[in-house]
N, C-alpha and C positions, 0 to 999 in steps of 0.2 A: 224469741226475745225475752219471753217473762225468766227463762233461767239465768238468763246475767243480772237478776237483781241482787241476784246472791253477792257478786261482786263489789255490790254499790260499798264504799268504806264510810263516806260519808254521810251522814242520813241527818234531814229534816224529817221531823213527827208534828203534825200538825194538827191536834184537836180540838173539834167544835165544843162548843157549849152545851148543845143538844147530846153529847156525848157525854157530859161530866154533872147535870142536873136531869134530872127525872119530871118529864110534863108537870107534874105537882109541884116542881118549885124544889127539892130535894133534893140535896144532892146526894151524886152517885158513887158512893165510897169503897164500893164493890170493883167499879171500872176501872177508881182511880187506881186501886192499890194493885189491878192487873197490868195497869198501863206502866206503873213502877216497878212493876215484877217483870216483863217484856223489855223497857229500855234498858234495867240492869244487866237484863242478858245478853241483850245488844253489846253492852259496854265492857262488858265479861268478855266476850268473843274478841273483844281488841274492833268493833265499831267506833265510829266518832257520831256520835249522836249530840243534837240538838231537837229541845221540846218549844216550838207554837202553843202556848194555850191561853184560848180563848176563856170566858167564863168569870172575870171579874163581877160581873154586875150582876149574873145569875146567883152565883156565892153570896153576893152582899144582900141582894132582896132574900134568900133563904138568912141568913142572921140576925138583918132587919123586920123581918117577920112580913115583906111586901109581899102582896099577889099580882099588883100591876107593878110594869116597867114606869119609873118615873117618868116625866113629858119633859123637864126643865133641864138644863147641861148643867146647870153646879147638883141640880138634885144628883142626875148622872153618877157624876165625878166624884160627889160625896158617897154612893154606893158602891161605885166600884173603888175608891178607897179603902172604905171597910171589908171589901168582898179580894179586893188582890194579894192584903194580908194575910185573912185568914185562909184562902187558896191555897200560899204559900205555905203556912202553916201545914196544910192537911199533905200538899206535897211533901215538904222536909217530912213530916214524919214517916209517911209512908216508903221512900226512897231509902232514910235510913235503918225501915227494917229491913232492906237489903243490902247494909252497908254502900251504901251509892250518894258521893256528895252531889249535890247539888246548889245553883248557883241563882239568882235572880235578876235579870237583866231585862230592864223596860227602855224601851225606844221612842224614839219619838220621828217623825218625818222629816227633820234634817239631814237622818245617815243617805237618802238620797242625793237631797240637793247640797249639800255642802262635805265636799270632799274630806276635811279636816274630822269632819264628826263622821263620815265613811270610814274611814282606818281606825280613825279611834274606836270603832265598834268593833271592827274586822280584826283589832289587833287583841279586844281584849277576847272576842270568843274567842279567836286561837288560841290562847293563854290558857282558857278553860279546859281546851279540850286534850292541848298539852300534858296538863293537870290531870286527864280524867276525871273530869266535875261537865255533870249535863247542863246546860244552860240551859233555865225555864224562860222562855220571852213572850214577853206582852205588851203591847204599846201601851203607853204612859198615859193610860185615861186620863188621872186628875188631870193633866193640864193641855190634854189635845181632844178635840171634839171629832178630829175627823170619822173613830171609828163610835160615835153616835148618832143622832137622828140628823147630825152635815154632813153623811157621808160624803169624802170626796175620793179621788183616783188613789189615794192612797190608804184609803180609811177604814182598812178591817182585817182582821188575823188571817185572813186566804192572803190579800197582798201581803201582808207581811212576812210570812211563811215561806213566799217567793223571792222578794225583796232577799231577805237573809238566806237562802238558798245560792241568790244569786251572789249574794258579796260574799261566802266564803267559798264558793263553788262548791256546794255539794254535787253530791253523783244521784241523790233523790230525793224527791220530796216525797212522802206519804201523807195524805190528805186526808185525816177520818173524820165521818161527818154522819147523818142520820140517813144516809141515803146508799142503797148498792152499789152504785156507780153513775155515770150521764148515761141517760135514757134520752131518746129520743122527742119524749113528750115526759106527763109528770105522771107516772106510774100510777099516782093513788087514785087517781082519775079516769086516765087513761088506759086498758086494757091490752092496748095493740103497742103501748110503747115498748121499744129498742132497747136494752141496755147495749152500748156500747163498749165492746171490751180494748179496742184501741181507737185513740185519735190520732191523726198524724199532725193536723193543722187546726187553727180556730180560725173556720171562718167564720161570712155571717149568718148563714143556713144554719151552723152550731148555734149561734150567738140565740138564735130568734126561740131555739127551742128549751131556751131555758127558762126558768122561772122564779118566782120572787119567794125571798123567804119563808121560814115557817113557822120560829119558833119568838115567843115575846121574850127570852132571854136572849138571844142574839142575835149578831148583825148582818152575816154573810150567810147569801143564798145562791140560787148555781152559777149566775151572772160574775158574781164574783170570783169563783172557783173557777172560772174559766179564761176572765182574765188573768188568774194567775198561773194559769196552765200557759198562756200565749206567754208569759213574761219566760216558763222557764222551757217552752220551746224555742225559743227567740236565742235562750242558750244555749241549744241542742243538749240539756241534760233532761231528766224522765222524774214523770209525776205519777203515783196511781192514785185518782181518789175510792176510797173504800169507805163500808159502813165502820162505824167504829163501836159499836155495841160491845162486842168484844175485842177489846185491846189485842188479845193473843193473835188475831186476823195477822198484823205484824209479821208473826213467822211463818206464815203460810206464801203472805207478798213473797218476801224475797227467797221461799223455796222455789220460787216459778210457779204456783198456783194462780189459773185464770181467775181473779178475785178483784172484783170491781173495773174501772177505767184506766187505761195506762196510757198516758198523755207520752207521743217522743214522735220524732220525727222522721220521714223514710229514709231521709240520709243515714241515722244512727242504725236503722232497724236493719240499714243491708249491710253495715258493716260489723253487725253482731253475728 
């Protein structure tokens, strides 16, 4: 199965936070500019790429000078204001030492529930990708709390990543996060844990073995990751989660290297 990733034309990139700041608070300007060097080449090959990234507020407390995560939702929203700019900042520049435009597009929980705000999203990544211009998406901290301390069903860059997977129909999501893959139990702990190299289904046997965040810059832990694995097996399209330490991980997925979790369903796997 893992050699038809090769195939995928469509790709979601989906990076955590824990990928793009350094446990001190720091961000990681080594990964970033690997991660811009990798989707370039993506985009070069004649892929359609779209970038998930997480990491607002992580940015903003490094600018800020914070070591704790703010408690309050305007404090929030005020640091991930200052933290999505200057993101985007560090992004544009780095994308265009590769000559690679790039786009900025924040969401909010309406392109769900309200159809009209669904196309109108659906039509403009299209447009983008038409263009060859990578969409950077982020949900709209300043003014949506869901992906803060209210998480709700829809409230963090793993649904989201899925969510936009699902409306423009990608053919994959890649999920990079600070983890090798779903384990069984939580590795750092646990000695005897499983990585699992394929899921077919999320039951609740999967559900139970997961566990709760890690990192005080952001918000999705496996729980979440695996809700969005259900969302885009529910599509019968394929997800692999991977560590994301090294961005270039990327080209190894889709040479068919067994590399982290590959979320798809038996249906798809026998007719590959």
């Amino acid at each position: 199965m893992r050699q038809s990733l090769e195939q995928a034309q469509r790709i979601v990139i989906k990076i955590g936070t824990s990928s793009l700041i350094y446990p001190n608070g720091n961000i990681n300007l080594a990964g970033i500019d690997q991660l811009a060097f990798v989707l370039t080449d993506l985009a070069n090959r004649g892929k359609e790429v779209l970038l998930v990234s997480s990491g607002a507020i992580g940015v903003g407390m490094n600018k800020l000078g914070l070591k704790t995560r703010p408690v309050s939702i305007p404090e929030q929203q005020a640091v991930a204001a200052v933290g999505q700019a200057e993101l985007m900042n560090i992004y544009n520049h780095r994308f265009l030492t590769y000559s690679q435009i790039t786009a900025q597009v924040l969401l909010t929980r309406d392109i769900v529930e309200f159809p009209e705000s669904r196309r109108n999203v659906t039509n403009t990544l299209n447009q983008l990708l038409v263009k060859k211009i990578i969409p950077v998406i982020n949900e709209n901290d300043t003014v949506s709390v869901e992906e803060m301390d209210h998480q709700t069903k829809f409230g963090d860059n793993d649904q989201l990543s899925a969510i936009v997977a699902q409306i423009i129909q990608a053919d994959l999501l890649i999920m990079l996060s600070d983890i090798d893959g779903f384990y069984s139990g939580n590795p750092a702990v646990d000695q005897q844990a499983i990585l699992y190299h394929t899921v077919h289904e999320i039951t609740p046997e999967i559900m139970e073995q997961a566990g709760d965040k890690g990192s005080q810059f952001g918000t999705g832990g496996m729980v979440s990751k695996l809700a969005a694995a259900k969302r885009i097996l529910a599509q019968n399209s394929l997800m692999v989660l991977a560590n994301g330490e090294k961005p270039q991980v990327i080209f190894d997925i889709l040479a068919g290297e067994e590399i982290g979790t590959l979320f798809c369903t038996k249906e798809k796997l026998e007719r590959s």
